[in-house]
C-alpha positions as CSV (number, residue, x, y, z in Angstrom):
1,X,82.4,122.7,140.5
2,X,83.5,120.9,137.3
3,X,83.8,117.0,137.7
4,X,86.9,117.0,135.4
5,X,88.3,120.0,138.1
6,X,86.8,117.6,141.5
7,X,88.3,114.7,140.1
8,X,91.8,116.4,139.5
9,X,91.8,118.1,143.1
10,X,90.8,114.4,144.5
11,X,93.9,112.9,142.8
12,X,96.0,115.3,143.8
13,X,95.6,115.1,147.3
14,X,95.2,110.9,147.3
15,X,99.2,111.3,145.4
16,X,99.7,114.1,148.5
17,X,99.0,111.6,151.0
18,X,100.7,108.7,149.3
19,X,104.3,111.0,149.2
20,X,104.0,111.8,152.7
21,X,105.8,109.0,154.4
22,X,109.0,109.2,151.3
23,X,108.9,112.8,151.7
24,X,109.0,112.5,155.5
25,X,111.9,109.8,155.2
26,X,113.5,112.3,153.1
27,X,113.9,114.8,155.4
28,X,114.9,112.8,158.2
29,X,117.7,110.3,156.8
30,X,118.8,112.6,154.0
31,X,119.9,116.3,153.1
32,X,117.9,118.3,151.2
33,X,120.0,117.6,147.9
34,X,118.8,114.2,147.0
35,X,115.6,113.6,144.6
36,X,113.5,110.4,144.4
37,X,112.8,108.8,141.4
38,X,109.5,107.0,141.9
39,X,108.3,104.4,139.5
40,X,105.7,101.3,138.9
41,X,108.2,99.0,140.4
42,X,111.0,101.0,142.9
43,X,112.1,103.5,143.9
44,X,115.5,105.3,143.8
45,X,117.6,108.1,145.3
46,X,119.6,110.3,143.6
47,X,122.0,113.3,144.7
48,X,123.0,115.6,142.1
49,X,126.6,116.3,142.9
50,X,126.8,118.6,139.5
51,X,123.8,119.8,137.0
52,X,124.0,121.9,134.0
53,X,120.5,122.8,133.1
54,X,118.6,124.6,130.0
55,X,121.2,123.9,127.3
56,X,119.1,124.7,124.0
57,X,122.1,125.1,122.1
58,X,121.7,122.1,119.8
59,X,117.8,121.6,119.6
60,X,116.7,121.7,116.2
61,X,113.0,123.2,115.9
């Protein structure tokens, strides 16, 4: 197996295992609408009430 492919699959699954106890609290204290924003320093739950997505109208290539 490729070492660049071995060492992707090995951090994929150590970031698996890390999520598992937010993803876990998730489910049990929220509803399935809410996100979490994870970062460096916190963390932070959001619930997106309204969302309008893929608006290209205005981007300028």
């Amino acid at each position: 197996m490729d070492e660049n492919l071995k060492e992707a699959r090995e951090r994929q699954e150590k970031l698996r295992k890390a999520a598992e106890p937010l993803i876990k609290l998730l489910c049990e204290d929220y509803h399935p609408h809410v996100t979490a924003i994870v970062t460096p320093t916190g963390v932070e739950v959001l619930e997106g009430i309204c969302t309008v997505q893929e608006v290209h109208d205005f981007i300028v290539d």
